[in-house]
N, C-alpha and C positions, 0 to 999 in steps of 0.2 A: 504494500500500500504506500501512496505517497504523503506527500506536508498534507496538500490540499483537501484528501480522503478522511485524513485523522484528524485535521481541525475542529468539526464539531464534536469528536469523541472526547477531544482534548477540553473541549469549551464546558461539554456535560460532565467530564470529572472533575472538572474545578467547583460545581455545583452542590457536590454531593460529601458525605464523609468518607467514602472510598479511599483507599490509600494506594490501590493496585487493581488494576482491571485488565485480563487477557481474553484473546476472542482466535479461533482458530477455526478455518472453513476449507476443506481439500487440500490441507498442504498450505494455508497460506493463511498470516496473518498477524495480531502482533499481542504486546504487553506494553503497557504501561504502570508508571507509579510513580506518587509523589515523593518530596522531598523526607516525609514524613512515614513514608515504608518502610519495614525493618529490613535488616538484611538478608538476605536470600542464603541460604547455608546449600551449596550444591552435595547429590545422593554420592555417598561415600567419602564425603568431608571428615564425618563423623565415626569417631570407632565405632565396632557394632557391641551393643549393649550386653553384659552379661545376664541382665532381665529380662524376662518375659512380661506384657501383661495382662492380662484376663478383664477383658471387658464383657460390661453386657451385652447382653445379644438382645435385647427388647426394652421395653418400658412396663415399670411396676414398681412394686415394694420386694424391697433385699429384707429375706429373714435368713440364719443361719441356716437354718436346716426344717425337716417338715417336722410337726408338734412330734412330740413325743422323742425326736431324736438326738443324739450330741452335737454339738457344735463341734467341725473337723478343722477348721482353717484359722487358727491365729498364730499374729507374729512370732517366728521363730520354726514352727512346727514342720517336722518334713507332710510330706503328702505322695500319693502316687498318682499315676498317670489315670486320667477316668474317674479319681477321689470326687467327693462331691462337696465345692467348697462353700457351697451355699446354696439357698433356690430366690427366683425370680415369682415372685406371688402377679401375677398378670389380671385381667377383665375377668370378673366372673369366678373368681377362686382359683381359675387353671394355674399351676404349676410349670416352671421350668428349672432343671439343677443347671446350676453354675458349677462345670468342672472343670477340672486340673488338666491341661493342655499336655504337661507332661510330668514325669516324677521330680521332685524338688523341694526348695524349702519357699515356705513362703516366709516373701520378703518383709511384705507389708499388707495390711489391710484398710483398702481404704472407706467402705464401707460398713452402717452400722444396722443393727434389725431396726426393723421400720422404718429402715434408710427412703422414701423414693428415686431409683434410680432412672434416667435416661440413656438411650441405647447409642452405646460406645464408650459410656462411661466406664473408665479404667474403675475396678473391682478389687484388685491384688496385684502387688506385683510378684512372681515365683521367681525366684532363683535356680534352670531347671539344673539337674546334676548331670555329671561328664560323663 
C-alpha cells in the first residue's frame, strides 16, 4: 500500500485509543503503531519457559474438586499426568475437571473455590518433570 492509501487509516488511528493496528489481505498489507506501543518482543527472543500453564478451557466457577472429594492441587504438590487439578462448575451445574497436562509439581495456584473464572485464564502454573 502506499502514503496516499494509508492516510485515512493513519487519520482514524489518531482518533481512537488504539496503540497498534495490523490488516492483512492475500499477501499484502501493513501494521501500524503509535509512539505509545510497547515493544514488540520477536518469537524466540525469549528463553522457553521451564513452566507450563493450565488454563481454563471455559467460563464458570473454579471449585477444587467435586463435593465430597480432596482437594489435589496446591503449591508445592507433585501431581501426575490426567491428575485432576480442579473442576470448572459451568451453566446448569455441568461439570468440567481441570487436568494436569503432564506429570509435575505444581508451581503455583492461581485460583481460589468460588473463584469465577474466564476462558484462558491461566489456573496453575506446573512445573512438568524431565
Amino acid at each position: 500500500m502506499n502514503s496516499e492509501q494509508l492516510r485515512p487509516v493513519v487519520d482514524w488511528l489518531k482518533t481512537t485509543d488504539l496503540v497498534e493496528v495490523a490488516f492483512r489481505k492475500d499477501g499484502k498489507g501493513f501494521a501500524l503503531s503509535t509512539p505509545d506501543a510497547a515493544p514488540r518482543v520477536s518469537e524466540g527472543a525469549l528463553p522457553p519457559s521451564r513452566f507450563l500453564s493450565v488454563a481454563s478451557e471455559g467460563v464458570g466457577v473454579f471449585q477444587w474438586g467435586e463435593p465430597g472429594k480432596a482437594r489435589q492441587a496446591e503449591d508445592g504438590s507433585s501431581v501426575a499426568e490426567g491428575a485432576v487439578l480442579g473442576v470448572l462448575v459451568c451453566g446448569a451445574g455441568a461439570s468440567k475437571p481441570v487436568k494436569a497436562p503432564a506429570a509435575g509439581r505444581v508451581a503455583k495456584c492461581f485460583a481460589e473455590a468460588g473463584q469465577a473464572v474466564e476462558y484462558g485464564q491461566p489456573l496453575f502454573l506446573l512445573e512438568p518433570r524431565p
